[in-house]
C-alpha positions as CSV (number, residue, x, y, z in Angstrom):
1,X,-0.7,-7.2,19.5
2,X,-3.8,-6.7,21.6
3,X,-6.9,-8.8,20.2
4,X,-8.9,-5.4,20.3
5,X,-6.3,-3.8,17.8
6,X,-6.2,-7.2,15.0
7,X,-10.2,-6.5,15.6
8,X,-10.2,-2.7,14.3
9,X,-7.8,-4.0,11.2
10,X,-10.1,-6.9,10.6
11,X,-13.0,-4.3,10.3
12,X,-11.1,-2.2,8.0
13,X,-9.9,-5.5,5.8
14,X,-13.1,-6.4,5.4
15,X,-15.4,-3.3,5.2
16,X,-17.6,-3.9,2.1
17,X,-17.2,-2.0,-1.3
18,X,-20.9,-3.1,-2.6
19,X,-21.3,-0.9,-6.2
20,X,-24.1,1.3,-4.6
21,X,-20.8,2.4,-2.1
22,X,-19.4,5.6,-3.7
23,X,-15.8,5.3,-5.1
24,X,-14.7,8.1,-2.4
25,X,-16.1,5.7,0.5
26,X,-13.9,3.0,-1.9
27,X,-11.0,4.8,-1.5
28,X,-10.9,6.0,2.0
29,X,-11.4,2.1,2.8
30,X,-8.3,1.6,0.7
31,X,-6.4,4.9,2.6
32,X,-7.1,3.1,5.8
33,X,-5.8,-0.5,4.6
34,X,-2.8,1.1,3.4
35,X,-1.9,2.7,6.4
36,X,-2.5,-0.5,8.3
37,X,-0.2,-1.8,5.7
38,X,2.8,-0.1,7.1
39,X,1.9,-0.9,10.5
40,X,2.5,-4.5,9.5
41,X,5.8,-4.1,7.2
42,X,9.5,-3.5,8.4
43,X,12.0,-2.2,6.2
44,X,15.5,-2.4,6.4
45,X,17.1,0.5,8.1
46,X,18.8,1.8,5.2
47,X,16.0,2.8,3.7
48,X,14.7,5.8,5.9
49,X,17.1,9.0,4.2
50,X,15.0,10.9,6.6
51,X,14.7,8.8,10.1
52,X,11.7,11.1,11.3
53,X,10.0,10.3,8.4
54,X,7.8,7.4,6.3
55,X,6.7,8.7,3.0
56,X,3.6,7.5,0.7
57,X,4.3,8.6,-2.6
58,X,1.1,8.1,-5.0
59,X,1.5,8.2,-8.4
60,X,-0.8,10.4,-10.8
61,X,-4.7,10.9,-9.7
62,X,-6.6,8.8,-8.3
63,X,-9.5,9.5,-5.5
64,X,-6.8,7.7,-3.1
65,X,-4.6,10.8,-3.3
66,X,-7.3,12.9,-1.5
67,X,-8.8,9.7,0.8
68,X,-5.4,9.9,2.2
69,X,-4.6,13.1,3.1
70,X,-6.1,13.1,6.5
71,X,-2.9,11.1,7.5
72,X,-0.5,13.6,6.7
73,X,1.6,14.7,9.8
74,X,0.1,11.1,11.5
75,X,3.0,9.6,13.4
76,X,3.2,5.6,12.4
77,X,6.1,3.1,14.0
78,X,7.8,6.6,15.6
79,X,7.9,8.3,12.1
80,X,5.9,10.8,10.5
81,X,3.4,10.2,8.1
82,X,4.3,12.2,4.6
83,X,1.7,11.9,2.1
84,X,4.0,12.9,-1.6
85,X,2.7,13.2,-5.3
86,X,4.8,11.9,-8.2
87,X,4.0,11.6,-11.5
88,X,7.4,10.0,-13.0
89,X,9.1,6.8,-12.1
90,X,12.4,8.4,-11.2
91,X,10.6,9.7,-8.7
92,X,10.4,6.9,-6.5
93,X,13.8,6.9,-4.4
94,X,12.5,8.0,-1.1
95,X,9.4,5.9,-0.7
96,X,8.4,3.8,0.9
97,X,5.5,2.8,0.4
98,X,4.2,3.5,-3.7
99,X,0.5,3.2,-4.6
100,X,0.1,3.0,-8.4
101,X,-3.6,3.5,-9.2
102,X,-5.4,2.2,-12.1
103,X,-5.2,5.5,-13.8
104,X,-1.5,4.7,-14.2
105,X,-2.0,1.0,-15.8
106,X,-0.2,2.0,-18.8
107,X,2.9,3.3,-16.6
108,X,2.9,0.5,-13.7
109,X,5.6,-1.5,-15.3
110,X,7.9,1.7,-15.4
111,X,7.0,2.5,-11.7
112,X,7.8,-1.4,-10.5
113,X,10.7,-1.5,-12.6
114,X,12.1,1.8,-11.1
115,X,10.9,0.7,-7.2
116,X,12.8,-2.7,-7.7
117,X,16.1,-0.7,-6.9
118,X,14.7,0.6,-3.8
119,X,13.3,-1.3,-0.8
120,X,9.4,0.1,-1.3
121,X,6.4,-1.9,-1.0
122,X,4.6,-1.4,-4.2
123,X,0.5,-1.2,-3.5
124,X,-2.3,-0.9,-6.5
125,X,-5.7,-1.6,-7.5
126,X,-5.0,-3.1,-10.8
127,X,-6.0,-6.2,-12.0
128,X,-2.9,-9.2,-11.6
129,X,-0.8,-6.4,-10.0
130,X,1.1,-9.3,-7.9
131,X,1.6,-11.3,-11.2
132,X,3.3,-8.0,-12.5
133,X,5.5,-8.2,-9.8
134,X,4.0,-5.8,-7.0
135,X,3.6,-6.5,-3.4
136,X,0.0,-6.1,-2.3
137,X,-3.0,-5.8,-4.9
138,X,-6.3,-4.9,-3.8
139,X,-9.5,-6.9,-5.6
140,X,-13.2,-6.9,-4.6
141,X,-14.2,-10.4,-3.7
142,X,-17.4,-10.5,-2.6
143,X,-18.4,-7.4,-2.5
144,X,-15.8,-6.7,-0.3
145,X,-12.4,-4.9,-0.5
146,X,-9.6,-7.8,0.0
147,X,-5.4,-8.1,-0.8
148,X,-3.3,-10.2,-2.3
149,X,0.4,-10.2,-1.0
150,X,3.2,-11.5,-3.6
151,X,5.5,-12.3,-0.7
152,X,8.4,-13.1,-2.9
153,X,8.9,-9.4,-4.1
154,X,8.7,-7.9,-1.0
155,X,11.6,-10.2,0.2
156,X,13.3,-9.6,-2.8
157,X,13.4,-5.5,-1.9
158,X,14.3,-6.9,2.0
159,X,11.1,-6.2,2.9
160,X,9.5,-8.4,6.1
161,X,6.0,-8.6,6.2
162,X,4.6,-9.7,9.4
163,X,2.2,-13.3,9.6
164,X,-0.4,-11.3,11.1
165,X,-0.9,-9.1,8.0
166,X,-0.1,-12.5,5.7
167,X,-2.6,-14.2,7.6
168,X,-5.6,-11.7,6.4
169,X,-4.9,-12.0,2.9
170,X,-4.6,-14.6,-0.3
171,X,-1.2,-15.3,-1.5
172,X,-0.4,-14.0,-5.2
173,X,1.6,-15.1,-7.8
C-alpha cells in the first residue's frame, strides 16, 4: 500500500464530527469509512453468490442510507459496489457488509444473531456494539469519528481483517 493511499484513509478515519457538524456531514464521514472498511477485509470465497458483486445491505433508515448512495455501481477489490435496503433479519444472506443504525437498536440483536450464519462484517453506530458481538462500532472520541474492531467475531464468520485497518483503531470487547 502506497503511503499516499494509508494518508487519504487516515484523513477519512479521523475527519472530525464536532456537534456544530451536521448529521448528513456525520454520515457521509461514516459512508466513506465504511467503504474503506471493505477495502481492508477479505472474505472467504464462498461468500460472493454473485462474483461481480459486493453488497452493503443497511438496515431500516438512517441518514447513512442516503450518504451512501453515491457508491452504487463503484467497483471495489474487482467487484461492484451494490448499495441494498432491508428491513428484516432474514434478509441478510447475501451481504456482506450489514450496517445496523441506531434507529434499529431495538432489532440489532436479531440482525447479529441472523448475520452470525453468514460470513458478513456487521458495522453500527450504537453504543457497545462490539460488546454485543458486532465487528466494527463507530463512537465519537474527541470530537472525532473513530472504530472499534471486535476482532474475535470477525474471525469467528472467517473474516480476515488486515493490520493496517487494526492498526487505526481500538480493540473492543
Amino acid at each position: 500500500m502506497s503511503p499516499l493511499r494509508l494518508l487519504i484513509i487516515l484523513f477519512l478515519l479521523l475527519v472530525p464530527a464536532t456537534a456544530s457538524v451536521a448529521t448528513e456531514s456525520e454520515y457521509q464521514v461514516k459512508a466513506a469509512m465504511l467503504y474503506n472498511f471493505a477495502k481492508f477485509v477479505d472474505w472467504p470465497a464462498d461468500s460472493f453468490a454473485n462474483e461481480n458483486r459486493i453488497t452493503f445491505c443497511l438496515v431500516g433508515k438512517s441518514p447513512l442510507n442516503g450518504a451512501i448512495q453515491p457508491m452504487q455501481g463503484k467497483s471495489l477489490k474487482g467487484r461492484t459496489v451494490v448499495i441494498r435496503p432491508i428491513v428484516r433479519p432474514d434478509e441478510v444472506d447475501g451481504c456482506q457488509i450489514l450496517f445496523i443504525p441506531q434507529s434499529e437498536r431495538a432489532r440489532a440483536s436479531a440482525y447479529l444473531q441472523q448475520s452470525s450464519h453468514y460470513p458478513i462484517l456487521t458495522v453500527s453506530d450504537l453504543e457497545k456494539f462490539t460488546v454485543s458481538g458486532g465487528m466494527i462500532g463507530f463512537f465519537e472520541d474527541d470530537d472525532k469519528i473513530r472504530f472499534e474492531i471486535n476482532l474475535e467475531a470477525a474471525q469467528k464468520r472467517r473474516l480476515q481483517i488486515s493490520s493496517y485497518l487494526l492498526n487505526l483503531t481500538r480493540r473492543g470487547r
